[in-house]
N, C-alpha and C positions, 0 to 999 in steps of 0.2 A: 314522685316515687313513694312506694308504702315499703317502709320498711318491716314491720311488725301489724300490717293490718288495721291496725286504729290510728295511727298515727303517720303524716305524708308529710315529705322534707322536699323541700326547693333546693337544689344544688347548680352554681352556674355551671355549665361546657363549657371547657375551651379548646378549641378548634387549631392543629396547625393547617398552614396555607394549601397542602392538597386535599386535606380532608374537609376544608371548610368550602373548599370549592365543589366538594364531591355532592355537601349535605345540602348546598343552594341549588344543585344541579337534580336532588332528589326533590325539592318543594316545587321548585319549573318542571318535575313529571320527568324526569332522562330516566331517572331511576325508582326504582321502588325499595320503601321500606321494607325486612322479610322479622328481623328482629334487634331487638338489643338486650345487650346482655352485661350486669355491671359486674366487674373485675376488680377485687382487693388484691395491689400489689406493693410489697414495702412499706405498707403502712398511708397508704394513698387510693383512691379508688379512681379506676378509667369506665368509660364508656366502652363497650366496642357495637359499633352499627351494621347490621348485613348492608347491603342492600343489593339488588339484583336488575339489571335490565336483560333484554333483547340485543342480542349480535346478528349480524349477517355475513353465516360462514363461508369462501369463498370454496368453488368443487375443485378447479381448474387450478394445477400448479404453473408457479407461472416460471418453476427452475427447470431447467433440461438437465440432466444427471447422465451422463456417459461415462465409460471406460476403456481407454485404448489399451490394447491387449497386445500392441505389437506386431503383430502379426499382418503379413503384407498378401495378398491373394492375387 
């Protein structure tokens, strides 16, 4: 990371348990990098990572939604 353009600092990450599974599941290709973006908060800096895959939306609901209206014919 450059902080100032002439000068680059090594900072470790550390990962909790679903986001580290998120970030192994980005380098095995699930996902893609889109950005990161470092956050000063409290005196502390975080990572945040996009990342973005492909879904497959279903068309077909698969709830039936009715209303009985009482009414007898």
């Amino acid at each position: 990371m450059s902080l100032n353009r002439r000068e680059r600092v090594s900072l470790p990450i550390v990962f909790g348990e679903k986001q580290k599974q998120r970030i192994e599941e980005a380098f095995r290709g699930e996902w893609k990098f889109t950005t990161v973006e470092m956050v000063k908060r409290n005196g502390e800096w975080y990572a945040h990572f996009v990342l973005k895959r492909t879904v497959e939306l279903i068309d077909e609901s698969e709830t039936i939604v009715a209303i009985d209206r009482g009414r007898l014919t």
